[in-house]
C-alpha positions in Angstrom: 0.0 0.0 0.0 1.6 3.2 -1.0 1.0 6.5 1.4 0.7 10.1 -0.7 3.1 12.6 0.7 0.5 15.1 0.6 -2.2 15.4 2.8 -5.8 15.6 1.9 -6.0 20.0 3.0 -2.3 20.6 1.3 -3.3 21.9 -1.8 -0.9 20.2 -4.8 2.3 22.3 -5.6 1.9 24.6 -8.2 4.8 25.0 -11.2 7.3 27.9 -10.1 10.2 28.9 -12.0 12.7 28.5 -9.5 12.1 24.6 -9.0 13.4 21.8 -11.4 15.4 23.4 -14.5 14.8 26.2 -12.9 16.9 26.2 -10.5 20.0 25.6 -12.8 19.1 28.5 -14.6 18.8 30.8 -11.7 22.1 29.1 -10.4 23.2 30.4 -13.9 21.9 33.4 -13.6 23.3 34.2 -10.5 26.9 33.2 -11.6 27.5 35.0 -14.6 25.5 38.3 -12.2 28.9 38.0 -10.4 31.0 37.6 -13.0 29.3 40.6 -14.8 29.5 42.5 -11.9 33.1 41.6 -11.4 34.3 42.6 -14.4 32.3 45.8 -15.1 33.8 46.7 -11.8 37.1 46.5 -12.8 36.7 47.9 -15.9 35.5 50.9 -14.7 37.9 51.8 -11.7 40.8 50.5 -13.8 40.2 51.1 -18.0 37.3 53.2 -17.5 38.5 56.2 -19.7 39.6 53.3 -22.2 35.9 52.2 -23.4 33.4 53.9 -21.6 30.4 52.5 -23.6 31.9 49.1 -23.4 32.4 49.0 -19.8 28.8 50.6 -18.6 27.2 48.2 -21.0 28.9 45.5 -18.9 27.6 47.0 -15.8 23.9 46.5 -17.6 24.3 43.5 -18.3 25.3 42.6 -14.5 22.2 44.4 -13.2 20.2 42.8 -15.9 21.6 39.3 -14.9 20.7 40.0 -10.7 17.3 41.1 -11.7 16.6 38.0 -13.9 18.7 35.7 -10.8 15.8 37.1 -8.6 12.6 37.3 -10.4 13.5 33.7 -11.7 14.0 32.3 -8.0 10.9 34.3 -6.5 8.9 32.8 -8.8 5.4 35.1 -7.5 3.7 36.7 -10.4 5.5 40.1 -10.1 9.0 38.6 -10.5 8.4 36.3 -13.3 7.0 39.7 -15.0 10.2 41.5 -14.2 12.2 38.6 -15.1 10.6 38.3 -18.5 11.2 41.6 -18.5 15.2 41.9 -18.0 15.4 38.5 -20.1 13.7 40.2 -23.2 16.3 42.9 -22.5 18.9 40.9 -22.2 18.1 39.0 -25.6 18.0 42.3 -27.3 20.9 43.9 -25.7 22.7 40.6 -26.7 21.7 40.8 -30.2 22.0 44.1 -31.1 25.5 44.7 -29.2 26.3 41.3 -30.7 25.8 42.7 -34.3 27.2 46.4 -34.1 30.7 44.6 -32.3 30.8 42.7 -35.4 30.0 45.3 -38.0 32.1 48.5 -36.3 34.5 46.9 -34.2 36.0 50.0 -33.3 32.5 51.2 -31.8 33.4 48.1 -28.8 37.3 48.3 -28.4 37.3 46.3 -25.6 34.9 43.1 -25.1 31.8 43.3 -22.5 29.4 40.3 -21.9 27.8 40.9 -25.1 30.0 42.0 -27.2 30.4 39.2 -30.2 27.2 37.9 -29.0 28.8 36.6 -25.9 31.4 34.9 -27.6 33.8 35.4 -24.1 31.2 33.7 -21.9 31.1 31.1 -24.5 27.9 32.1 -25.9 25.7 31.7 -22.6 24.5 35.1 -22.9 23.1 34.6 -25.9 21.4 31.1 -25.0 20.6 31.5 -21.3 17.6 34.3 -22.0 15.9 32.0 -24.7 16.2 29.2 -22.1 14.8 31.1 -19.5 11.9 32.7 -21.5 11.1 29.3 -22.7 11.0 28.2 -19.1 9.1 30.8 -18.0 5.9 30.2 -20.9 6.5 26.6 -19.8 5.8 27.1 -15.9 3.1 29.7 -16.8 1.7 27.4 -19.0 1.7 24.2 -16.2 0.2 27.0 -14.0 -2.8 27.4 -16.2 -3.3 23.8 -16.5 -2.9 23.5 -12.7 -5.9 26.3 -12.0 -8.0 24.5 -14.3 
């Protein structure tokens, strides 16, 4: 005879976008926040007068990355808003950063997160907001079917 591990006034756990992949993605997340934030800092108290544009774009991208770290491991409806949010942000920032570094080098002298479409990170910030927009339409969609 198998026992539930629920009991009968626990109502069933609903989908949140910090559990299961989630959580790899806002362990993600967090890391390459730090590693943003790292960088962007040194860039600017060190080489600051060097690439201006290229170093406070790094700093975006860091504040970009903590937003999405949090709103992805809240998981209430407000955070997953601002998440999708910074991620859609992210994705374009990513994209069109990605293209201008390629097409006037000279406009990005010195790399930042999304420069060459994240080539330095090894492309993760070009992947990790697809992956986590597709997570969140794939928890919101589970929540719909668990109201229902």
């Amino acid at each position: 005879m198998s026992e539930s591990t629920q009991s009968p006034t626990t109502p069933p756990a609903r989908p949140h976008t910090g559990h299961g992949f989630g959580r790899l993605l806002v362990a993600v997340y967090g890391l390459l926040a730090l590693a943003a934030t790292g960088r962007s800092i040194l860039q600017i108290s060190e080489y600051f007068d060097r690439a201006p544009a290229s170093y406070v774009l790094s700093a975006l991208a860091a504040v970009i990355y903590l937003v999405a770290t949090v709103g992805l491991a809240r998981g209430d409806r407000a955070s997953v808003r601002l998440a999708t949010g910074a991620l859609g942000v992210e994705l374009l920032g990513v994209l069109v950063v990605g293209a201008i570094s390629y097409a006037v080098p000279s406009a990005f002298p010195d790399k930042t997160v999304w420069s060459h479409f994240g080539s330095g990170y090894g492309y993760v910030p070009l992947l990790l907001p697809v992956l986590g927009l597709w997570w969140i339409r794939r928890t919101a969609r589970a929540t719909a079917a668990a109201d229902a």
